[in-house]
PyMOL CGO cylinders between C-alpha atoms (Angstrom):
from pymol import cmd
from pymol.cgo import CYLINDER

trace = [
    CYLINDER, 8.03, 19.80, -6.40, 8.69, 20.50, -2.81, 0.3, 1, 1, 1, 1, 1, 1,
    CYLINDER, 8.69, 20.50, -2.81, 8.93, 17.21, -0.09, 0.3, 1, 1, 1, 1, 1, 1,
    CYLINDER, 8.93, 17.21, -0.09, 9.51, 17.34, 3.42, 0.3, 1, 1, 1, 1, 1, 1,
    CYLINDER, 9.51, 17.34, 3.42, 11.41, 15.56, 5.15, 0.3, 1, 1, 1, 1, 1, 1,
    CYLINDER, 11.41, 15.56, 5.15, 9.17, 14.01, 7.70, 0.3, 1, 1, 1, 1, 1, 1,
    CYLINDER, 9.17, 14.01, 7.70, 5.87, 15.06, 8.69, 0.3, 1, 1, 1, 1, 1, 1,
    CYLINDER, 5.87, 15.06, 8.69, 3.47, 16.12, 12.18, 0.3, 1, 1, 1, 1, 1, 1,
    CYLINDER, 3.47, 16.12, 12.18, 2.99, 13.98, 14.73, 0.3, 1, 1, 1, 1, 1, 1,
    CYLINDER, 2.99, 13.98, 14.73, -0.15, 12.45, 14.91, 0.3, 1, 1, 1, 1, 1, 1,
    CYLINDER, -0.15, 12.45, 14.91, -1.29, 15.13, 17.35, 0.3, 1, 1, 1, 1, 1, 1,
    CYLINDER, -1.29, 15.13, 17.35, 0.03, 17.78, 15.10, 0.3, 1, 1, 1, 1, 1, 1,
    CYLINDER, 0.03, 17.78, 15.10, 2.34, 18.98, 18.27, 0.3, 1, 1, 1, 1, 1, 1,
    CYLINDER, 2.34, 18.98, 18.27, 5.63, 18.37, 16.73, 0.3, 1, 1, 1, 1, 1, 1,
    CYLINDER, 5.63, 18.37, 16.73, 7.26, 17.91, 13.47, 0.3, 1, 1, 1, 1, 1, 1,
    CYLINDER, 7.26, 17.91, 13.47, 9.01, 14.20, 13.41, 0.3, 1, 1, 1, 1, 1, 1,
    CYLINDER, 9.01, 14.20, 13.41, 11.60, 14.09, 10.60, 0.3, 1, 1, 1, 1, 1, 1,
    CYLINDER, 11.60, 14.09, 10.60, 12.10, 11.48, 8.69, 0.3, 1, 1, 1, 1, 1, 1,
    CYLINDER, 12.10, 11.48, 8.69, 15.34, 9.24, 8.65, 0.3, 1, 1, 1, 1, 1, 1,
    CYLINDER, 15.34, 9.24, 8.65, 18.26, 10.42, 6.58, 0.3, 1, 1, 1, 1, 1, 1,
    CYLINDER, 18.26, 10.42, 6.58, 18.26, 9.65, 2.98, 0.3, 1, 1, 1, 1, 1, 1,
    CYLINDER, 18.26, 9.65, 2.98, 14.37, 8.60, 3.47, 0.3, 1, 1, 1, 1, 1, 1,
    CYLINDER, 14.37, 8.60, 3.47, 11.02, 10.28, 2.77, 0.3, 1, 1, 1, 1, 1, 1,
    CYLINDER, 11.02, 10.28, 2.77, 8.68, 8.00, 4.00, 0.3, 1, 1, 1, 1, 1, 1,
    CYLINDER, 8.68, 8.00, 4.00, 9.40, 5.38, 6.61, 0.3, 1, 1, 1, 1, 1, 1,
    CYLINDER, 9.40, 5.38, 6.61, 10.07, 1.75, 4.26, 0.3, 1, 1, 1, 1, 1, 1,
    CYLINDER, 10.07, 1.75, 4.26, 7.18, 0.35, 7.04, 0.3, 1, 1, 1, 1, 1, 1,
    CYLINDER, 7.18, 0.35, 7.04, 4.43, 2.91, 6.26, 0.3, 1, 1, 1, 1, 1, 1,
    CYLINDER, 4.43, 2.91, 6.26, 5.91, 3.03, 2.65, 0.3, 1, 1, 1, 1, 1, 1,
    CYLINDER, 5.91, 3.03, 2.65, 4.89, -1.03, 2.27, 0.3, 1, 1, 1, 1, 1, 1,
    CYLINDER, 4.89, -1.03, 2.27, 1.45, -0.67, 4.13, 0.3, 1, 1, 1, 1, 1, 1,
    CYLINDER, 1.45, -0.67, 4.13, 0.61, 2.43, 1.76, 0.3, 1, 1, 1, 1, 1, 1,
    CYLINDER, 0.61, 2.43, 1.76, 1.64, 0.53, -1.41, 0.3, 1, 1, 1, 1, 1, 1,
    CYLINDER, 1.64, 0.53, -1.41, -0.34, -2.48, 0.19, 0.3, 1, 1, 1, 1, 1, 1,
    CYLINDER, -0.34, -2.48, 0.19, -3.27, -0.94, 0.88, 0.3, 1, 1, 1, 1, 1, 1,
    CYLINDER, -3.27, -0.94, 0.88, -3.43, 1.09, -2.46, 0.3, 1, 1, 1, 1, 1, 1,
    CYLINDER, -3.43, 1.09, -2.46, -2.72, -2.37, -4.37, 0.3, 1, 1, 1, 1, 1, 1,
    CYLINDER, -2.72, -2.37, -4.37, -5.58, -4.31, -2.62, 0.3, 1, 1, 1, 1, 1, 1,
    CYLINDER, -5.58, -4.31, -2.62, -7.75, -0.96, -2.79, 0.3, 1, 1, 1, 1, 1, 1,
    CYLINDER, -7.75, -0.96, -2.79, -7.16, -1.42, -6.96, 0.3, 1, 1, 1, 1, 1, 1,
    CYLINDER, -7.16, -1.42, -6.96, -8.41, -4.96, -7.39, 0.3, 1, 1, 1, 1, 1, 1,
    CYLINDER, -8.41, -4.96, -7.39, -11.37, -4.85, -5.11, 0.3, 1, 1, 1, 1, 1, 1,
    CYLINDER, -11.37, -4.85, -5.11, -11.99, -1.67, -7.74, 0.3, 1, 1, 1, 1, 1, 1,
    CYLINDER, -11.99, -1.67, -7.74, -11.05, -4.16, -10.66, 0.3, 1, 1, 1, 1, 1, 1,
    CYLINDER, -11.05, -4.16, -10.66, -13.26, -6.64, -9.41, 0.3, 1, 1, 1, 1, 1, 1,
    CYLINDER, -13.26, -6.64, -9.41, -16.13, -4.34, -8.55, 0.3, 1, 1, 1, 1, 1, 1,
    CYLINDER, -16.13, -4.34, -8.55, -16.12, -3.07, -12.19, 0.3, 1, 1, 1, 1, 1, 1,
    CYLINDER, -16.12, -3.07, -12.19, -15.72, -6.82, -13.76, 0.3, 1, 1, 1, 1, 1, 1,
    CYLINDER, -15.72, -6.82, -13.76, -12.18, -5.99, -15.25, 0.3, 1, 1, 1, 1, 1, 1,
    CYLINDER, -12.18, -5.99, -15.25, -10.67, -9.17, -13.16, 0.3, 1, 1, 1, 1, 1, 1,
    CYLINDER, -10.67, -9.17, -13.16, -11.66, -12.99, -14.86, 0.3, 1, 1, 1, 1, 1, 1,
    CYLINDER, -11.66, -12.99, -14.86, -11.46, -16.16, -13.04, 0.3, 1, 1, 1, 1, 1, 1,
    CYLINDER, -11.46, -16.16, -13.04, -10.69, -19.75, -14.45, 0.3, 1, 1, 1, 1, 1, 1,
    CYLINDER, -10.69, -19.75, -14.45, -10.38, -23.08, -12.84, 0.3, 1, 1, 1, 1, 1, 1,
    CYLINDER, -10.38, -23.08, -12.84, -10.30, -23.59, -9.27, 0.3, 1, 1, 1, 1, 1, 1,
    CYLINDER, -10.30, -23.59, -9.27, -10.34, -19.87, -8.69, 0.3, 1, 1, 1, 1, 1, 1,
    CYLINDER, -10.34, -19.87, -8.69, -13.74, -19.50, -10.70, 0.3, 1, 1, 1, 1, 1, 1,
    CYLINDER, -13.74, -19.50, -10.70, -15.02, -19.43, -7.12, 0.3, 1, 1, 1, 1, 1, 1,
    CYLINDER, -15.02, -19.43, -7.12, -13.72, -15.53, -6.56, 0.3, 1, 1, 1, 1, 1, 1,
    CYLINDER, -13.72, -15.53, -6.56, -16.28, -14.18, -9.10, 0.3, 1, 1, 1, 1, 1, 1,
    CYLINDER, -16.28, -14.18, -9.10, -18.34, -13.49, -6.12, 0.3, 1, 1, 1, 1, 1, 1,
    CYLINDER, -18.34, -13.49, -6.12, -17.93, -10.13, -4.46, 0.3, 1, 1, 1, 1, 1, 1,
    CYLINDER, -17.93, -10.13, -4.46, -18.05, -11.44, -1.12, 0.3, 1, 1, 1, 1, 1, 1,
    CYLINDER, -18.05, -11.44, -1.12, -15.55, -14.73, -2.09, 0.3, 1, 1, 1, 1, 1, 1,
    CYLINDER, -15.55, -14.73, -2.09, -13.34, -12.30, -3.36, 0.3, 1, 1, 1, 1, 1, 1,
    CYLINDER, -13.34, -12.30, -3.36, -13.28, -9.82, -0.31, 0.3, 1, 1, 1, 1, 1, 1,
    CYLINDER, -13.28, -9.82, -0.31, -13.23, -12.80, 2.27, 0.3, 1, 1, 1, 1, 1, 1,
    CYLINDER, -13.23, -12.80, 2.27, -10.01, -14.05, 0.04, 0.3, 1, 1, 1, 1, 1, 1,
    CYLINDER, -10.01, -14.05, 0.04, -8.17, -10.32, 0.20, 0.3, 1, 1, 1, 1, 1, 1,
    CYLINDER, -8.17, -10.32, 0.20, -8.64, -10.16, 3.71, 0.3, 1, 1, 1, 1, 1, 1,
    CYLINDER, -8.64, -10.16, 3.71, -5.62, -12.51, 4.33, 0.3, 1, 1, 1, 1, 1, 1,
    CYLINDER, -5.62, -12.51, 4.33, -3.33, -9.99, 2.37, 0.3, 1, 1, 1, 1, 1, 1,
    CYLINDER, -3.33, -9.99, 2.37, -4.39, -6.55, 4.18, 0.3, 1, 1, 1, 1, 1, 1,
    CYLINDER, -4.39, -6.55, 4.18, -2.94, -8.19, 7.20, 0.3, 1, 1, 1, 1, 1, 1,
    CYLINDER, -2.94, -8.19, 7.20, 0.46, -9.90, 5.71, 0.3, 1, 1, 1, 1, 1, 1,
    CYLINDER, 0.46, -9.90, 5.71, 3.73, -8.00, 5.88, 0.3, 1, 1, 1, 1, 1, 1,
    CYLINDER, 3.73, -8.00, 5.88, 5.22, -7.03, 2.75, 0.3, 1, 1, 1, 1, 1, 1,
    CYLINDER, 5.22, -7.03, 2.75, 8.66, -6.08, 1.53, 0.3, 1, 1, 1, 1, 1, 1,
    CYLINDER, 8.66, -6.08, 1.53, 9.11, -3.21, 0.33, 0.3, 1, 1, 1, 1, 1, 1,
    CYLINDER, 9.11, -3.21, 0.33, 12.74, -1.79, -1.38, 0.3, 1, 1, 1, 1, 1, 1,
    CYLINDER, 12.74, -1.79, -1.38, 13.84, 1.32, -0.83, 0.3, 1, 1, 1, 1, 1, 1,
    CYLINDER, 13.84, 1.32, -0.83, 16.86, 3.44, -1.74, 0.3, 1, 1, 1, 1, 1, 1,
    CYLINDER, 16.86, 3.44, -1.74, 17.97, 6.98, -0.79, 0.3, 1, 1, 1, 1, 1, 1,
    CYLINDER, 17.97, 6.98, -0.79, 17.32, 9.29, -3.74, 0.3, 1, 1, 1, 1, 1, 1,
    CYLINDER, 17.32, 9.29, -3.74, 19.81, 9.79, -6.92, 0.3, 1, 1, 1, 1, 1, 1,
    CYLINDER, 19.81, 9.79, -6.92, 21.00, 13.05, -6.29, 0.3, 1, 1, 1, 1, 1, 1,
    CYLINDER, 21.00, 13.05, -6.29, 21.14, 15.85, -3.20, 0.3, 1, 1, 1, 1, 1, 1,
    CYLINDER, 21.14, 15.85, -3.20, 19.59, 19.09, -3.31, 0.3, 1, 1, 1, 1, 1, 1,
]
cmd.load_cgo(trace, "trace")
């Protein structure tokens, strides 16, 4: 497998490299994972793979549910990140 390191701009003018020892930018790495993560339980709940017990019975509705994620697609995460194992 081939990565860059970096990517184009987001006028595809310029190439804007990444920072040493770094693929992705640990920022847009946590938004990506965060966004992917909340993506796959709206799917889990869409398809009835998610249960809900107690006080939470309440999410069982689609739109509960999606009015409950909301908070989350806006909340900063941590995300850790480490330079790879070995150089090239």
């Amino acid at each position: 497998m081939i990565v860059p390191g970096g990517g184009l701009s987001p006028d595809a003018t310029k190439w804007v490299a990444c920072k040493t020892g770094f693929f992705l930018q640990v920022r847009a790495l946590s938004r990506l994972f965060r966004r992917l993560f909340l993506d796959g339980l709206m799917e889990l709940h869409r398809t009835g793979q998610l249960a809900f017990f107690g006080d939470l019975e309440g999410l069982a509705a689609a739109d509960a549910f999606k009015a409950w994620l909301a908070k989350f697609r806006k909340a900063e995460g941590v995300v850790y990140a480490k330079p790879a194992f070995g150089e090239a």
